[in-house]
C-alpha positions in Angstrom: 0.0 0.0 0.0 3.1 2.2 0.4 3.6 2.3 -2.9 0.7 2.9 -4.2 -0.2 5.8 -2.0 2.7 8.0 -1.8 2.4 11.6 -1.2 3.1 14.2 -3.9 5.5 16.2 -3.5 4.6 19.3 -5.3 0.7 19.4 -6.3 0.9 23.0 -7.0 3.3 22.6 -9.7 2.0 19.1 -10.8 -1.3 21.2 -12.1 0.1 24.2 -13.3 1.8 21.8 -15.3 -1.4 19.9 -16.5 -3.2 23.0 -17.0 -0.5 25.2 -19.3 -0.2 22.1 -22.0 -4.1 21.8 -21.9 -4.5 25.5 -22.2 -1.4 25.9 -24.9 -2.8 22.4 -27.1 -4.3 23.5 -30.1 -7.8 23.2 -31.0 -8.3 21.0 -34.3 -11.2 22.4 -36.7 -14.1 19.8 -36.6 -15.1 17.8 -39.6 -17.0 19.0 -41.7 -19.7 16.9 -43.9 -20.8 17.2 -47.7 -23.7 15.9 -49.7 -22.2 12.4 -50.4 -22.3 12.2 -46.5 -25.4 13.1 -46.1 -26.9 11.1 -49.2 -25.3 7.8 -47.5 -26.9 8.4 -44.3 -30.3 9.1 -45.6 -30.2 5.8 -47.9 -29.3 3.9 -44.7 -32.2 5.2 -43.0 -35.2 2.0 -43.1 -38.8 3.5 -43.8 -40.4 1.4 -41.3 -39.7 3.2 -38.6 -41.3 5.9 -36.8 -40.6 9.7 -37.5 -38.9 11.6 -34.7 -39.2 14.4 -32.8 -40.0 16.5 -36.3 -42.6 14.6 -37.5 -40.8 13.7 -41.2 -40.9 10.1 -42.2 -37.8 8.3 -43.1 -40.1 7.5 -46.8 -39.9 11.5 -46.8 -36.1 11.9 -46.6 -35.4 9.5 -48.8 -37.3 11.7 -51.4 -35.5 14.6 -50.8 -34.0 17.2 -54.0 -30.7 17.7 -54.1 -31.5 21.4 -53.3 -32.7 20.3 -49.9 -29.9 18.1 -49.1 -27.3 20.8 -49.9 -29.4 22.9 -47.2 -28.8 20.4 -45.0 -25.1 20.1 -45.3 -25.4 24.3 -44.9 -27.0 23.5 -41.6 -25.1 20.7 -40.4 -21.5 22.6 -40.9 -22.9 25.6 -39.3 -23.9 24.2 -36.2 -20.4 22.2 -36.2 -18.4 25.9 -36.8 -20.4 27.9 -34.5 -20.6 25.1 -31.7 -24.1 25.8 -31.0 -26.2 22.9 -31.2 -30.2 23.0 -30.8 -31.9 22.4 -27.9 -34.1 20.1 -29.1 -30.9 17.7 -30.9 -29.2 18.0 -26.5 -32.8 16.7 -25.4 -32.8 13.3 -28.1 
């Protein structure tokens, strides 16, 4: 038990430590999706299930124009730039 519980000898120092290289690490840029992301995901989605919070059938999304996928990939990389996701995606 000796061993495994010896006192530190410097704590103070031990967390400045810890805390300057957190602080100093760089913060990588997240990754970003496109359509072909999106497209593979919505054809992986199985119609018989239920619709979620939003109401939209999986049949729906499977139906969707191009146009409304590109708005999705607008929304999607937003919310992953800004950092701000929506209350109702924290609450699923």
């Amino acid at each position: 038990m000796e061993t495994q519980f010896q006192p530190v000898t410097d704590p103070i120092e031990m967390v400045d430590v810890e805390l300057w290289s957190y602080l100093m690490a760089t913060v990588s840029e997240p990754k970003l999706t496109n359509p072909e992301e999106v497209h593979e995901d919505i054809r992986g989605l199985k119609v018989s299930k239920a619709p979620g919070p939003n109401g939209i059938p999986n049949r729906a999304l499977k139906h969707l124009p191009q146009r409304a996928v590109s708005f999705l990939v607008l929304i999607f990389n937003s919310i992953l730039l800004t950092h701000h996701f929506p209350t109702a995606w924290k609450n699923s």
